[in-house]
N, C-alpha and C positions, 0 to 999 in steps of 0.2 A: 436243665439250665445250661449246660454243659454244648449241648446240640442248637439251645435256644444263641448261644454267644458264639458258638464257628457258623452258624447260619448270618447272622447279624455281620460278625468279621468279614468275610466275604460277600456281602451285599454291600457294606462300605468300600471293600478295597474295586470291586466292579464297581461302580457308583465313581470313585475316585477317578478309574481307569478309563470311566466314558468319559469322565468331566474333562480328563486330561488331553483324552483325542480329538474333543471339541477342539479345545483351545489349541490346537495342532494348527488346525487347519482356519486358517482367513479366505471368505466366500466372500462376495459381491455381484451387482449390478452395474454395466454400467449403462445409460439412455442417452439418448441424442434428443436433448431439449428442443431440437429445431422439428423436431418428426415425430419427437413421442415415443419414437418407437426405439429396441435395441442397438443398440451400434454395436454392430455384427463384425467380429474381422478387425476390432480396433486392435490396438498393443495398449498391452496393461504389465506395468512395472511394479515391482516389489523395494521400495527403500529401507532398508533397515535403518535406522535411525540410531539406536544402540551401538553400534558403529561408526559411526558421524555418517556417510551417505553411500553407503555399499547397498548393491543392487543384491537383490536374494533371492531374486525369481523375474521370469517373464513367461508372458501366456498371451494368448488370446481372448477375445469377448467370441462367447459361443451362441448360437443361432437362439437361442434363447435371451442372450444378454448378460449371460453370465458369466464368472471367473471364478477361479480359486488356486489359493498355492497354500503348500505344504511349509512351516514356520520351522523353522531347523535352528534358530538363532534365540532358542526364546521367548518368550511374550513381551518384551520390549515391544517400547511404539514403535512402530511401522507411517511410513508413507506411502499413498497407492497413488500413482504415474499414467494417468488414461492421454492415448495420442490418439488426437484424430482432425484427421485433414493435416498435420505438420503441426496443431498448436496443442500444448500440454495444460493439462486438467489434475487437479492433485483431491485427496482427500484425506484427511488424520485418520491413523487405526491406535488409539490410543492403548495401552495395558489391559489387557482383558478383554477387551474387546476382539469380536472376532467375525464381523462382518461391518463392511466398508460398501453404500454407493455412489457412485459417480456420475457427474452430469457433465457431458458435453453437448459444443454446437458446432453448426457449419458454419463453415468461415468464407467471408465475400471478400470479394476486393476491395468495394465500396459498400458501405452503412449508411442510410440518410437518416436513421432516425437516430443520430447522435449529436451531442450539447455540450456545453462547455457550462458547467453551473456556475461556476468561478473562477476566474482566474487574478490570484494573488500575489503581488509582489513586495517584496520588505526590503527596504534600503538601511544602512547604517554604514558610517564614512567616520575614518580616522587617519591622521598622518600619512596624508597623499594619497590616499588610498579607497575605493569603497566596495563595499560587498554588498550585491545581491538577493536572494531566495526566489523565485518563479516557482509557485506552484497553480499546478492546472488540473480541475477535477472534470472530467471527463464523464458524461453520462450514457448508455447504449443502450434505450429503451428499444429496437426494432424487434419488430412484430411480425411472423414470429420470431422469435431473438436467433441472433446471428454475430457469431464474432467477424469483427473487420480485422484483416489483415493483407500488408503490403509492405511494399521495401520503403514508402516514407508514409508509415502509417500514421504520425502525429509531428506535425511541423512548428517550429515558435521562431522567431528573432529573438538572439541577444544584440544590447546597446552596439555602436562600435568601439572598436580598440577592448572591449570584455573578454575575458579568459576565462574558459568553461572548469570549474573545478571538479563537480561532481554532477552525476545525476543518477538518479533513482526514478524507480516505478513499481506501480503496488498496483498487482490487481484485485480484483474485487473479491473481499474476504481474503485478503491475502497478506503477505508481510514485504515491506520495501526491501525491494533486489537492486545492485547497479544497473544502469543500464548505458548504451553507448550511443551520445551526440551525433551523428554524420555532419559533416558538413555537405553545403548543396552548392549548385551554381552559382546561384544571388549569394551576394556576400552579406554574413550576420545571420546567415538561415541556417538551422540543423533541423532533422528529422529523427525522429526517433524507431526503428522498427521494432514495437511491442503491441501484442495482441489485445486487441479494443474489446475485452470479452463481454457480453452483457452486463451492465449492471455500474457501478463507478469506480472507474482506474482514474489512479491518480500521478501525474507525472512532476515532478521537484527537480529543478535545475538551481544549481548555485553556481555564481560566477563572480568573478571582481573583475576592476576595471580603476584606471588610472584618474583620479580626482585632484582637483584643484580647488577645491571650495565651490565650486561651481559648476552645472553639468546641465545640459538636457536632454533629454529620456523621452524614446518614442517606443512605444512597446507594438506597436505594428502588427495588430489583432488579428490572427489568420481565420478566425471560426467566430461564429456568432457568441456570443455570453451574456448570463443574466448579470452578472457581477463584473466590474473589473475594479479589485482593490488595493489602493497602495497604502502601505504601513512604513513609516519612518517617526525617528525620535523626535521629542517636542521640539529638541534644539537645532532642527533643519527646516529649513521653508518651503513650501511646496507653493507653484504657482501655475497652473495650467494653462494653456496657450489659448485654450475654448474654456472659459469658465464656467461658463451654464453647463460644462459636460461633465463634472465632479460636482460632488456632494460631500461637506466637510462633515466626521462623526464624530470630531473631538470632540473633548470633555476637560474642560480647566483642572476639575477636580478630580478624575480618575486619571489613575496610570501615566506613563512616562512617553505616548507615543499619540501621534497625529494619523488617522486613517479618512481617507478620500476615497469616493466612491463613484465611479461609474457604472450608471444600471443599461441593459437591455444593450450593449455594446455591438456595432458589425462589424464582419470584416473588413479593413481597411478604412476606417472611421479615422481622424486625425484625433489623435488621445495624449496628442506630446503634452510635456511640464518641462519645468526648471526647479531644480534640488537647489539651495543653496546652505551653506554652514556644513558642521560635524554633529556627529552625536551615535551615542550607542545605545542599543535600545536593553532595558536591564529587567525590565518588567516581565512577568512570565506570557507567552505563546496567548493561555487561557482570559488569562485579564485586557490583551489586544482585543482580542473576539470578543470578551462578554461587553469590552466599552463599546465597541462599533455596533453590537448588537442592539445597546442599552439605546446608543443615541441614535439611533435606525427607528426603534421602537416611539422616542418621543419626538418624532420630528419626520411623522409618515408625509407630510405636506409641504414643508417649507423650513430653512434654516433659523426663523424664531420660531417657531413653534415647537417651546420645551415644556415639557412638564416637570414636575414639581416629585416624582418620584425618587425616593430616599431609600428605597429598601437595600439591605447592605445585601450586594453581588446584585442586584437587581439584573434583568438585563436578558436574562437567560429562562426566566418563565416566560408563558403567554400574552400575550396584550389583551388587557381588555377590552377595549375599544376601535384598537388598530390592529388592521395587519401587519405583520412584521418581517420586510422585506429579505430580511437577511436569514430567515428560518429554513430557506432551502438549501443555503452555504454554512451555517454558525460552524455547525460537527466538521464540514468537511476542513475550516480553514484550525478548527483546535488539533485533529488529528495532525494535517498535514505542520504545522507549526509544532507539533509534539515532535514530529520526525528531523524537523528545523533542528530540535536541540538535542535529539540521538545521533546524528551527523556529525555536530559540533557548531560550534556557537562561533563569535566573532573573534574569539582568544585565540581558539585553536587556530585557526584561520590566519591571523598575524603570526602568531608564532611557527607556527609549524606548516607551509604552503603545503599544499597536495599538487604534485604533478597530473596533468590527467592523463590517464594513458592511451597509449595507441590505440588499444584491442583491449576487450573484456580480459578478465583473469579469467582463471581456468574456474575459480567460484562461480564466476558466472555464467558461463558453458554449463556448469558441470551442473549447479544448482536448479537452473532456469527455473525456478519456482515460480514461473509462471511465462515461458516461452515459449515460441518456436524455435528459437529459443530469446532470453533476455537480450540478445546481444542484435546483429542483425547481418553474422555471419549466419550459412546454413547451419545448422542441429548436428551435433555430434551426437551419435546414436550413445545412445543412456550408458549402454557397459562401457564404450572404452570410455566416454567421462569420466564414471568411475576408476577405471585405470589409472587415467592417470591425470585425478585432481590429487591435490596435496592435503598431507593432515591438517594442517590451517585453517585448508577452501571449507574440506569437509565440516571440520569441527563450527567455522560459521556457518554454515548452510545447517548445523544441527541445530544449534543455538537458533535461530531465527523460527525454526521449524515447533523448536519445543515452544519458545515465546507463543507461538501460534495458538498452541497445542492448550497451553497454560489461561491464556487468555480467555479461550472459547469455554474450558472448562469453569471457569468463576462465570461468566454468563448463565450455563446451566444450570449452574447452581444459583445463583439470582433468580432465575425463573422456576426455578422449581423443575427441576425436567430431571434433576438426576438426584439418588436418593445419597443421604449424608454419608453411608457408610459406602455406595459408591464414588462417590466423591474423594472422601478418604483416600481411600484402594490406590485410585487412577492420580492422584496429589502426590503420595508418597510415593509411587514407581515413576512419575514425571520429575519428582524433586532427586532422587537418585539418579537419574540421567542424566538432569540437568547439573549434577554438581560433578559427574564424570567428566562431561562435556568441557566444563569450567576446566578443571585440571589437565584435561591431555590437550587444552588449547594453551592455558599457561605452561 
């Protein structure tokens, strides 16, 4: 017995000792979606995360496609950093985990095979004053896929006399980073330089601009779009200059807001209106969407043509009998409207202006969660970002990152792909980050 338990002893404590050297070490692939093949010779970055966004390693992709770095920091989550051609590719290494691959493309100058599925904009006006949201969902089906990038990779008009507050970009599977306006020749035009990766990035501008009760609004469509939607309170009037060119989705009896639609939009199409009155809109992001959706659904033909559907939330299941116009925007206009009210709402916005600034912070250099970087100065090479972003930058670039992290894991677990007691595991070593993070940002 005796022989039988230090045989046993040391088969657990080697057992333990391999387990641990696995978990040592984080390997990976990474591929070049455009080829298939490895992407040889790329830089592959190590984020500690545990940290807020300290670098822990760099390497190269070896002629096979592979990586690997040595964890010195723990089994904290990790982010893995793939560069190739200038534009950054990330992928989670959550707790336990201990291989990570990575998918990048080559990058064009230009893309033809890119869309605009929607483009949405929300008005609300108070005491002299009115506030904007432009959001623009951007699609890059090219074949084989290829990211676009350039120094004015995505262009919009704002109104005139409008003051640019904020703007945001998300790319695909990814989480909303600042990003920075240019201004261009033509007056009222900015461009934005963020990488068009495959798949749908989504670009949010918020702006105000000086009201009198009265205004006319030319949004001055740069790219084709299936959608062009404007959302304002019931207590403003919308009047478009080409009437046959909107399509009204109001609903007397849902919700607090009036949405107009223009479908299959071109470039430079004449799309003006006239806003008149105040009003704020108070209803949530989700119930704008699901009304437009609802009355999209009963009214695929013509402005009477309503049905008779009562189901409470109706709107958001399939039609029966119709297609439903808006089924290729509904997600894109609830997320981007979610991120409307992570930003801040119309309160904040009167109370508390945001300057907008010159130049990215150093968050967003330092972050690019998804750049060449997010900004549309050149890429500060990864370590000195690190150097020298602040604990602030870092601690949000954590925060954002964990959200990510958090998010994708309730999915898997939705789907079944990850088992409960993994789940567990990877929940409670994310929930302990997350509430580090919390405190050394407070």
């Amino acid at each position: 017995m005796t022989k039988f338990a230090k045989s046993a002893l040391v088969a657990a404590i080697l057992s333990l000792t391999l387990a641990t050297a696995a978990a040592q070490t984080l390997t990976g692939t990474v591929t070049n979606g455009t080829t298939n093949k490895p992407a040889v010779g790329d830089e592959v970055i190590l984020i500690n995360l545990a940290n807020g966004m300290d670098v822990a390693g760099n390497t190269k992709v070896d002629s096979n496609g592979k990586f690997s770095f040595k964890l010195t920091g723990g089994p904290g989550p990790h982010l893995i950093r793939a560069v190739h051609q200038g534009v950054t590719y990330h992928q989670m290494a959550p707790p336990g985990v201990n291989s990570a691959d990575v998918q990048v493309y080559d990058v064009a100058n230009k893309v033809t095979d890119l869309s605009v599925t929607a483009d949405v904009i929300r008005f609300q006006a108070d005491s002299g004053s009115m506030q904007g949201v432009r959001l623009f969902v951007v699609n890059n089906t090219s074949s084989p896929p290829k990211t676009q990038m350039n120094d004015h990779n995505f262009e919009f008009y704002v109104p005139p006399g409008a003051k640019i507050e904020q703007v945001q970009a998300r790319a695909p599977n990814g989480q909303p980073i600042s990003a920075e306006a240019v201004p261009q020749a033509e007056k009222n035009r900015y461009a934005i330089a963020f990488p068009l990766r495959p798949g749908e990035t989504q670009f949010q501008v918020e702006f105000t601009l000086p009201y009198s009760g009265e205004i006319k609004i030319d949004p001055k469509p740069l790219y084709p779009a299936a959608h062009l939607v404007i959302v304002l309170p019931k207590t403003m009037q919308f009047k478009a200059a080409n009437p046959s060119s909107f399509q009204s989705m109001q609903d007397p009896n849902q919700g607090d807001t009036n949405v107009e639609v223009a479908q299959q939009t071109k470039p430079g199409q004449p799309l003006g209106f006239t806003l008149k009155g105040n009003g704020v809109i108070t209803e949530s992001p989700g119930e704008t969407a699901s009304g437009a959706a609802q009355q999209e659904q009963q009214q695929p033909q013509g402005r009477d043509n309503r049905s008779t559907d009562n189901r409470p939330g109706g709107g958001l299941g399939a039609p029966i009998d119709a297609p439903d116009a808006l089924q290729k925007y509904r997600w894109p206009i609830l997320g981007g409207f979610a991120v409307l009210l992570a930003i801040g709402g119309w309160v904040v916005t009167k109370r508390q202006p945001v300057t907008s600034p010159a130049a990215p912070s150093p968050a967003n250099s330092g972050a690019a969660s998804s750049d060449r970087s997010a900004a549309v100065r050149p890429t500060t090479p990864p370590a000195a970002t690190s150097a020298t972003s602040t604990p602030v930058a870092k601690s949000s670039m954590l925060l954002e990152a964990l959200k990510e992290e958090l998010f994708q894991l309730e999915v898997e677990r939705k789907q079944g792909k990850i088992t409960p007691a993994d789940y567990e595991k990877a929940k409670a070593a994310l929930d302990q980050t997350l509430d580090r993070a919390l405190k050394r940002r407070g």
